[in-house]
N, CA, C and O atoms as CSV, one atom per row, in Angstrom:
chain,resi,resn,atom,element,x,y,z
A,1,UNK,N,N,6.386,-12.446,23.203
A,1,UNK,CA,C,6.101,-12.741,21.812
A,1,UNK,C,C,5.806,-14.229,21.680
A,1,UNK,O,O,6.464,-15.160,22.146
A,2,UNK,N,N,4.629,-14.278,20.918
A,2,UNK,CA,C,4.343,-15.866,20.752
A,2,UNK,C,C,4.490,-16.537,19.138
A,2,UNK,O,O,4.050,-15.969,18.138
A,3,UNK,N,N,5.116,-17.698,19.134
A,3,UNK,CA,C,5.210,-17.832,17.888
A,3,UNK,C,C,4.981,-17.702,16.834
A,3,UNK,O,O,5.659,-17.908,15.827
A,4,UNK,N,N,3.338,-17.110,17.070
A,4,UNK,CA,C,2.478,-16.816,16.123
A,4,UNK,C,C,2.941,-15.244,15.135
A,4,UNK,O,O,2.901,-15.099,13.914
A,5,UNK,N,N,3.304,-14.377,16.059
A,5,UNK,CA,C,3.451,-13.425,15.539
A,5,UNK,C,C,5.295,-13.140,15.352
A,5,UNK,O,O,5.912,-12.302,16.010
A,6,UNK,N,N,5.987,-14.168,14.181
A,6,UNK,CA,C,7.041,-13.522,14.276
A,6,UNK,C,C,7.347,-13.042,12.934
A,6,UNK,O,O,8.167,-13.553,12.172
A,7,UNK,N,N,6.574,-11.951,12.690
A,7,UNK,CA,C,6.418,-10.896,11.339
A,7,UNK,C,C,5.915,-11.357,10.173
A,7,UNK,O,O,5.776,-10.760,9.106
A,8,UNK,N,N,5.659,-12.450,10.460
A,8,UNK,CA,C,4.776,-13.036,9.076
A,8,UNK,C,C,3.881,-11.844,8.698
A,8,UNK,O,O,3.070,-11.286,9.437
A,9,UNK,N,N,4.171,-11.551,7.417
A,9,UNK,CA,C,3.288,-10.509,6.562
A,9,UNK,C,C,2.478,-10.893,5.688
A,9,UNK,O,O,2.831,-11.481,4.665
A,10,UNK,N,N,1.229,-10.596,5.994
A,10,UNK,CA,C,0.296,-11.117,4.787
A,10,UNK,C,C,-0.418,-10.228,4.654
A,10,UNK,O,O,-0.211,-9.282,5.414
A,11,UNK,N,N,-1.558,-10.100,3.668
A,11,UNK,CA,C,-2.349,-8.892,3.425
A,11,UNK,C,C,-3.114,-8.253,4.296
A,11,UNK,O,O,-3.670,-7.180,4.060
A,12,UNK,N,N,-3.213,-9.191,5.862
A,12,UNK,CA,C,-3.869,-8.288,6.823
A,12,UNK,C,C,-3.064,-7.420,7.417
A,12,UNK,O,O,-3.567,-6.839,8.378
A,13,UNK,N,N,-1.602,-7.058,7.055
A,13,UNK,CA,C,-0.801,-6.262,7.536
A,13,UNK,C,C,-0.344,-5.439,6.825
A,13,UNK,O,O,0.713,-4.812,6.894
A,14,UNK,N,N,-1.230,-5.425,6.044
A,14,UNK,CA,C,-1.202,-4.107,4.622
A,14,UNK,C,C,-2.328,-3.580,4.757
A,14,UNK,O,O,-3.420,-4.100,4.984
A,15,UNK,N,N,-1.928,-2.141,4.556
A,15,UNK,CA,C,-2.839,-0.900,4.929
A,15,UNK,C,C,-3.595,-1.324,3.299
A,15,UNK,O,O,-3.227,-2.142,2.456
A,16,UNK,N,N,-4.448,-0.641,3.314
A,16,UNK,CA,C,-5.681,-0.698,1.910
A,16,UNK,C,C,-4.994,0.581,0.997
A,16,UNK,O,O,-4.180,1.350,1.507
A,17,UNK,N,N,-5.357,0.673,-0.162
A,17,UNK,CA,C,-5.296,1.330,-1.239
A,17,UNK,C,C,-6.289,2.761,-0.967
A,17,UNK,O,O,-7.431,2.378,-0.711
A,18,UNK,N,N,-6.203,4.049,-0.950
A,18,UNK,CA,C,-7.229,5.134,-0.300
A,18,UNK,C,C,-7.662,5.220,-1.781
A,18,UNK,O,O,-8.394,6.209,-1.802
A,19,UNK,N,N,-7.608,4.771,-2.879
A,19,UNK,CA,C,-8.821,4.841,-3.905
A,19,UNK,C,C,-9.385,3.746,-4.376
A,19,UNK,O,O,-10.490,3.918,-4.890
A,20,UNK,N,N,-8.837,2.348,-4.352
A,20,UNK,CA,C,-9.504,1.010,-4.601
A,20,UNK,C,C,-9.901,-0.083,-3.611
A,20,UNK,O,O,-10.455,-1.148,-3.883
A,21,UNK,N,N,-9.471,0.427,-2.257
A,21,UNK,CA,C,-9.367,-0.243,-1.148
A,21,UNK,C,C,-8.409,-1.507,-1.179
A,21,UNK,O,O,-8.099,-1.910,-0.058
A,22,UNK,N,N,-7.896,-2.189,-2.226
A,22,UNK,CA,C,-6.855,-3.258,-2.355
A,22,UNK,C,C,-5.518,-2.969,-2.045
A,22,UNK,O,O,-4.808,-2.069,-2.493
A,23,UNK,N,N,-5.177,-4.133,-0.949
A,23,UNK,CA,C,-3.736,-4.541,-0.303
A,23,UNK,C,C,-3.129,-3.536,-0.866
A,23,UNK,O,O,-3.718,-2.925,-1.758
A,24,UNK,N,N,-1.812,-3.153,-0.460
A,24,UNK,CA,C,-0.895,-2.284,-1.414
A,24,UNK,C,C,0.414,-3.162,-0.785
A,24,UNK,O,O,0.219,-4.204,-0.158
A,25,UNK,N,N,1.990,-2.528,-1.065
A,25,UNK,CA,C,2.744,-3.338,-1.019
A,25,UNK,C,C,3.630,-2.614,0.581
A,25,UNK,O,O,4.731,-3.082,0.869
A,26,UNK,N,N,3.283,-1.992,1.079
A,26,UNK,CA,C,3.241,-0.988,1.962
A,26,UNK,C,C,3.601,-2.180,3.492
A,26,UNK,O,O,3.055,-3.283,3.521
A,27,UNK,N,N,4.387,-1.805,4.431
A,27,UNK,CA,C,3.938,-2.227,5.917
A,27,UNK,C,C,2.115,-1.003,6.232
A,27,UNK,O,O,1.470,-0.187,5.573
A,28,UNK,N,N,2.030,-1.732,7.825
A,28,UNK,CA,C,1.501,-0.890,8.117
A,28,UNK,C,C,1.802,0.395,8.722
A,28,UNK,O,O,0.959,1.251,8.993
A,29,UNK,N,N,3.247,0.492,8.951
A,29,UNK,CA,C,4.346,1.584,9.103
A,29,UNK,C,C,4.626,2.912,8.070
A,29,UNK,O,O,5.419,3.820,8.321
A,30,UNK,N,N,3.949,2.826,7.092
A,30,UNK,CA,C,4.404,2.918,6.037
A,30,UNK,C,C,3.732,4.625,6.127
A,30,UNK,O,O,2.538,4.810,6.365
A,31,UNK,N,N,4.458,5.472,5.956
A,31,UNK,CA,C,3.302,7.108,6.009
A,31,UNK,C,C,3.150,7.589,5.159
A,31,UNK,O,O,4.026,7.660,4.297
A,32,UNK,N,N,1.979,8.123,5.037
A,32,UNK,CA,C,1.562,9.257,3.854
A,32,UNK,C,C,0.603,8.346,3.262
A,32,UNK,O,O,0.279,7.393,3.971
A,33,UNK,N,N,-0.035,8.459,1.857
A,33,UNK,CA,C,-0.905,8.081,1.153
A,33,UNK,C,C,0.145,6.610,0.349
A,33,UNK,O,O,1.240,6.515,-0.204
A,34,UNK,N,N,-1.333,5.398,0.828
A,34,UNK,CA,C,-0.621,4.517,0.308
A,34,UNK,C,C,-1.519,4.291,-0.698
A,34,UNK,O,O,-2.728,4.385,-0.483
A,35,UNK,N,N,-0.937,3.912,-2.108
A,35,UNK,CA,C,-1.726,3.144,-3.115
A,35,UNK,C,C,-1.098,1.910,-3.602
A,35,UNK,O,O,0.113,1.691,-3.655
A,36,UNK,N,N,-2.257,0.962,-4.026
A,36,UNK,CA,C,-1.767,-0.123,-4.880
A,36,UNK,C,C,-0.861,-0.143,-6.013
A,36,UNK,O,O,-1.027,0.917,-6.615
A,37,UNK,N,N,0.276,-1.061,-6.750
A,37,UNK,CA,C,0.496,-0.642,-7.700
A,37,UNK,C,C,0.009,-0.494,-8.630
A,37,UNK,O,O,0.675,0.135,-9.453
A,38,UNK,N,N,-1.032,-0.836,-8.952
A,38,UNK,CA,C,-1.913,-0.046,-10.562
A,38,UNK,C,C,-1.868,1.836,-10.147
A,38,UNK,O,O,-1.258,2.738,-10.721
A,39,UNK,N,N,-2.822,1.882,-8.881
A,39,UNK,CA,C,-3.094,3.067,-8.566
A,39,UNK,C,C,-1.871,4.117,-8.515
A,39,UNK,O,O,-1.844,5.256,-8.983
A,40,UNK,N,N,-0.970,3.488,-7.887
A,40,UNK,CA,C,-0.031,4.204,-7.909
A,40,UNK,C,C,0.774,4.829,-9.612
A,40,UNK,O,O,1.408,5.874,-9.755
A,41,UNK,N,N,0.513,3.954,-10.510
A,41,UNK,CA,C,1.495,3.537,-11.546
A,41,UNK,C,C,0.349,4.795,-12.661
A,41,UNK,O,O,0.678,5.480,-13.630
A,42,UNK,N,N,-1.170,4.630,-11.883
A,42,UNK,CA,C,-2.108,5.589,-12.718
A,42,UNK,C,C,-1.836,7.321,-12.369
A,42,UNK,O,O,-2.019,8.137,-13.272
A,43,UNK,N,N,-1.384,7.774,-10.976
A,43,UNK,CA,C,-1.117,8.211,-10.441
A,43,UNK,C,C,0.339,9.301,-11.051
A,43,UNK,O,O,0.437,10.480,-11.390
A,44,UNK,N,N,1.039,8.439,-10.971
A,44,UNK,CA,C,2.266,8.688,-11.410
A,44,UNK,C,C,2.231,9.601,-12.725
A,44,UNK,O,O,2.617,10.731,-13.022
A,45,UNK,N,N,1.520,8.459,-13.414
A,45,UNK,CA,C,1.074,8.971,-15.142
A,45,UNK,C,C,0.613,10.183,-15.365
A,45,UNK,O,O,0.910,10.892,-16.326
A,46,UNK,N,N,-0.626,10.625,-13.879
A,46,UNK,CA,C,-1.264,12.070,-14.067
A,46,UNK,C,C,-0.517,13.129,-13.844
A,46,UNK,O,O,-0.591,14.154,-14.522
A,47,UNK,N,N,0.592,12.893,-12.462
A,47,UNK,CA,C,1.394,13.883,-12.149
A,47,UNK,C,C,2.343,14.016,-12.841
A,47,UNK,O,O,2.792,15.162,-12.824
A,48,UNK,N,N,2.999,13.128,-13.631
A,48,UNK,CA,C,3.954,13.603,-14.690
A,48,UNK,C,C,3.351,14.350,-16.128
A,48,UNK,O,O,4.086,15.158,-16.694
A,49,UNK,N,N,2.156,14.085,-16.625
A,49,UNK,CA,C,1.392,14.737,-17.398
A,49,UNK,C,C,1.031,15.968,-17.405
A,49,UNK,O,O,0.750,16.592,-18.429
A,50,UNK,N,N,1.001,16.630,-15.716
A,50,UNK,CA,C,-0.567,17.752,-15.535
A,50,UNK,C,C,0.746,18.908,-15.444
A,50,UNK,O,O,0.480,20.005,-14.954
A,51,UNK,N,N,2.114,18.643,-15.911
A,51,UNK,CA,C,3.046,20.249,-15.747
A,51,UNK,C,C,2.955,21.415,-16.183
A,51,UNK,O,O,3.783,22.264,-15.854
């Protein structure tokens, strides 16, 4: 390990948003469908709505 990489997280280590393509708050570890928080927060809104 070189100094460079000791977990510094920045947005190149964030997976993209699968409907806006923007950073999300996610590692790249992170499974399943990741969204940004807007997307997510729009998201949320539909599935609690569509019962």
């Amino acid at each position: 390990m070189t100094d460079g990489d000791h977990g510094a997280e920045t947005g190149a280590d964030r997976p993209e948003c699968v409907l806006c393509q923007a950073p999300t708050e996610y590692p790249e570890s992170h499974r399943g469908i990741t969204l940004c928080p807007p997307c997510e927060w729009q998201e949320a809104q539909r599935t609690m709505c569509s019962g």
